[in-house]
C-alpha positions as CSV (number, residue, x, y, z in Angstrom):
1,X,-17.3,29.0,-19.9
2,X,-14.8,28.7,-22.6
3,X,-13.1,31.9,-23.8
4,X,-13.4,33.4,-27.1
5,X,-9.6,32.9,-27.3
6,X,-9.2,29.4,-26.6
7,X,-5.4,28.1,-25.9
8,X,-4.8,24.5,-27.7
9,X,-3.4,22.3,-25.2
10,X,-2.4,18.5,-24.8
11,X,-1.5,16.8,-22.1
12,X,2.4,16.2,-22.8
13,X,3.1,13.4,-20.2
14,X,1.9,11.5,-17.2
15,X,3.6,9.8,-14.2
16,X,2.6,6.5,-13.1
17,X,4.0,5.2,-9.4
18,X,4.8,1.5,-9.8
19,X,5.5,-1.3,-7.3
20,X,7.4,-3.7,-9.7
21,X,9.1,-2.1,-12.4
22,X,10.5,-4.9,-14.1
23,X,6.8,-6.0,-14.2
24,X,5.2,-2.6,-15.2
25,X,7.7,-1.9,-18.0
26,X,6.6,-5.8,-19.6
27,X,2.9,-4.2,-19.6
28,X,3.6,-0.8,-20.6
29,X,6.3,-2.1,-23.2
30,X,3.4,-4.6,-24.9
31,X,0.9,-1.8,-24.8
32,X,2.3,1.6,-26.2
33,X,4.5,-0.6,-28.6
34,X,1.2,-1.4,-30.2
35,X,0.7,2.6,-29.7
36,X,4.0,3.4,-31.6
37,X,5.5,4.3,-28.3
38,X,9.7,4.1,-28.2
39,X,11.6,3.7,-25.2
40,X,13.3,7.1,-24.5
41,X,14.8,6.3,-20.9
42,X,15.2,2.8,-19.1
43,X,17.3,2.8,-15.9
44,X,16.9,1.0,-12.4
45,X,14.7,3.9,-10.8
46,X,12.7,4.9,-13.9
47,X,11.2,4.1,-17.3
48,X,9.7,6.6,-20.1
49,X,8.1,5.8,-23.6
50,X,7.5,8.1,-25.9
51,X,5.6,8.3,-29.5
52,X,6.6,12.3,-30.1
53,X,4.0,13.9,-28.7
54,X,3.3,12.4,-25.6
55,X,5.3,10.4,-23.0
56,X,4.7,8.0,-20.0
57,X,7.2,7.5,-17.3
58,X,6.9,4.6,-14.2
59,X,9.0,4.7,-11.7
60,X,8.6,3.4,-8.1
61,X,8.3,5.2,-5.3
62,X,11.2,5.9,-2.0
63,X,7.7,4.5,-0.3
64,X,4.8,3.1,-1.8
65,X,1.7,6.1,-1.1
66,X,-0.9,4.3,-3.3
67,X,-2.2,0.7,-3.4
68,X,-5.3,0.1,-5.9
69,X,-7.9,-2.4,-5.9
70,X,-8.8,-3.8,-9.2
71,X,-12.4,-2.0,-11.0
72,X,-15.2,-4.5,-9.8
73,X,-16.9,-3.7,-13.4
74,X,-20.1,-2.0,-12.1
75,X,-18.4,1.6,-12.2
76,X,-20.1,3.5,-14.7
77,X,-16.9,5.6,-15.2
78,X,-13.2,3.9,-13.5
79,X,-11.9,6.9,-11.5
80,X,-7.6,7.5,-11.7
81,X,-7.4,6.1,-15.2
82,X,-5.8,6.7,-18.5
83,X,-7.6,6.9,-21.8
84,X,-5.4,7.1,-24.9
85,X,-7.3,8.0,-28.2
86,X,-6.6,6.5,-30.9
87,X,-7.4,6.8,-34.8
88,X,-10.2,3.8,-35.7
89,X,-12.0,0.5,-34.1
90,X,-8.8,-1.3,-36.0
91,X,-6.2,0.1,-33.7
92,X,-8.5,-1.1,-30.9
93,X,-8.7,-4.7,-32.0
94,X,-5.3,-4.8,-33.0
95,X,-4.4,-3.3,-29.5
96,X,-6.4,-6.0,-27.6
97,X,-5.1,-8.4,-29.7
98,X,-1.4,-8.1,-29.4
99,X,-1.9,-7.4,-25.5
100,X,-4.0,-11.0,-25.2
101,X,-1.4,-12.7,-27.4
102,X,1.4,-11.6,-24.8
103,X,-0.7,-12.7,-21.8
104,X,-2.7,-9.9,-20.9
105,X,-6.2,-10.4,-20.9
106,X,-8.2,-7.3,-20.8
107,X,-10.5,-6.0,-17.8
108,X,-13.4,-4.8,-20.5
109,X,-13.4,-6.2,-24.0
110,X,-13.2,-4.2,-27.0
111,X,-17.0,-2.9,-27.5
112,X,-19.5,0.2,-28.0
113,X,-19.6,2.2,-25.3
114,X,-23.3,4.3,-26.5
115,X,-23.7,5.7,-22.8
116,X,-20.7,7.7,-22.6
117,X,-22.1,9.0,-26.6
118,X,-22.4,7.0,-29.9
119,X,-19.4,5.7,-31.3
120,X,-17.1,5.2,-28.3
121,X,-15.3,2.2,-28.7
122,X,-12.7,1.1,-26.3
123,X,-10.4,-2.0,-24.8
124,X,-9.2,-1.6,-21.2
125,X,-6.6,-3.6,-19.2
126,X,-5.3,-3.2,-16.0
127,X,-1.8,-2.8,-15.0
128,X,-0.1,-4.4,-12.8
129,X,-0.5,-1.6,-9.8
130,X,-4.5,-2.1,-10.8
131,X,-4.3,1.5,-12.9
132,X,-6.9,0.9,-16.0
133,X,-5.2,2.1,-19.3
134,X,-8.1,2.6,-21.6
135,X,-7.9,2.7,-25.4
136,X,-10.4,4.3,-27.5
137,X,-11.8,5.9,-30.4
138,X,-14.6,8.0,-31.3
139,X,-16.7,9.0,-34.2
140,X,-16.8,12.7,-33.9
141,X,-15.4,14.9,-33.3
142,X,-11.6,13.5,-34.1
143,X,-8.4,15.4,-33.8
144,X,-4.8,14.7,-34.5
């Protein structure tokens, strides 16, 4: 039940555990550049982009506690994944785009997604831990 007095809040960051940093921050560097995303901290133990409003931070672990297999592609939703909304179908494209050109192939191509509801549009790639980062967009309702 939502309340009469509903709170507006965003999710203001997210921690990803990483086995190879050097290769996660190539990835995540590619990707949220594409996103606006600016490098706000890069050391040895940890990494963290920001665009203003929301940041991502890798780092590896004293000892590894997760190892993922990649999505098989018959999940009807990919649990332990991040979707990052975006504005139109253009920033998808240009997303998949600039990630293919640097050697990043996608694990679903940009297309309509009608079964999650009319509209959706989305690009996902794995990274290299095998956590999906999902862009998307939607035609109603939209709100930055």
């Amino acid at each position: 039940m939502i309340s009469e007095k509903q709170i507006d809040a965003v999710i203001g960051h997210v921690g990803i555990e990483v086995s190879n940093l050097s290769k996660s921050k190539e990835f995540y560097r590619v990707l949220l550049n594409s996103l606006g995303f600016a490098v706000v901290m890069e050391t040895e133990e940890a990494f963290g982009l920001s665009n203003g409003n929301f940041q991502i931070w890798l780092s590896p672990p004293q000892e590894p506690r997760i190892k993922r297999k990649a999505p098989t592609g018959e999940e009807f939703i990919v649990a332990d994944h991040l979707a990052v909304l975006v504005r139109d179908k253009e920033s998808v494209n240009n997303i998949e785009r600039e990630m293919k050109k640097r050697g990043f192939d996608p694990l679903f191509p940009c297309e309509e997604h009608p079964q999650f509801e009319p509209g959706y549009y989305a690009v996902s790639f794995c990274d290299p831990d095998n956590y999906v980062i999902e862009i998307y967009t939607r035609s109603e309702p939209k709100r930055f």
